[in-house]
Steps between C-alpha positions, in 0.01 A plus 500: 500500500433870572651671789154527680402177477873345640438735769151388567621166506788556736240676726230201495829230565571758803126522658465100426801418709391778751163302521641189542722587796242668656276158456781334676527756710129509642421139490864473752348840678090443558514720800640798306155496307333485855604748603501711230075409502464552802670833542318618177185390656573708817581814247177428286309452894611849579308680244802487157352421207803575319864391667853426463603200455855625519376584859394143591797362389749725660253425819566124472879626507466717743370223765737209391814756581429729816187348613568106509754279618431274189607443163580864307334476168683561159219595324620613078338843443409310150264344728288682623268584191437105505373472857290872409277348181515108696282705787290673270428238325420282798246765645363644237270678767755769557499581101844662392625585861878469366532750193705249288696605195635240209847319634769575222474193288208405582226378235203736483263227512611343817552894626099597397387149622670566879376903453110360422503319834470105307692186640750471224775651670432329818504187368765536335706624813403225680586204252 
């Protein structure tokens, strides 16, 4: 086994696991992606056709620790590009709104599939 393919293997093993805690992670947390919408809505509302979704999420943050009396969100950085192409792909309206690069690790097909605005990713987020 060549060095470059070990490594690309480690790297897939890593973004799997990363995908699966964040499946656990948002199906535990639905009003993380909520919010996230609905603040991403409010940006695209305002006139962005292009935004951070860095932004949103330290937004979210933002409000669960100086702004609510609630529960403060832990919310992995690793994160964040999941709940970016899961919006995209669930309002396809907005086109590429996030500018979305390929995780480390992860497969090119699932990466062009989530960049070309199809369900795949969703989906597969969701199961």
């Amino acid at each position: 086994m060549t060095d470059i393919f070990r490594q690309n293997l480690i790297d897939f093993r890593k973004w799997e696991e990363t995908r699966n805690k964040f499946r656990k992670f948002h199906f535990t947390n639905p009003h993380i992606y909520q919010t996230f919408s609905v603040y991403s809505w409010d940006a695209a509302k305002a006139g962005h056709q292009v935004f951070s979704h860095w932004l949103i999420m330290n937004r979210i943050r933002w409000d669960s620790l100086i702004q609510t009396d609630g529960e403060k969100y832990k919310i992995p950085n690793e994160f964040i590009a999941f709940y970016a192409r899961i919006f995209m792909l669930r309002n396809p309206q907005l086109g590429a709104f996030f500018k979305i690069k390929r995780m480390k690790g992860e497969p090119y097909d699932v990466w062009l599939r989530s960049k070309n605005e199809t369900s795949e990713l969703d989906n597969r987020a969701s199961a």
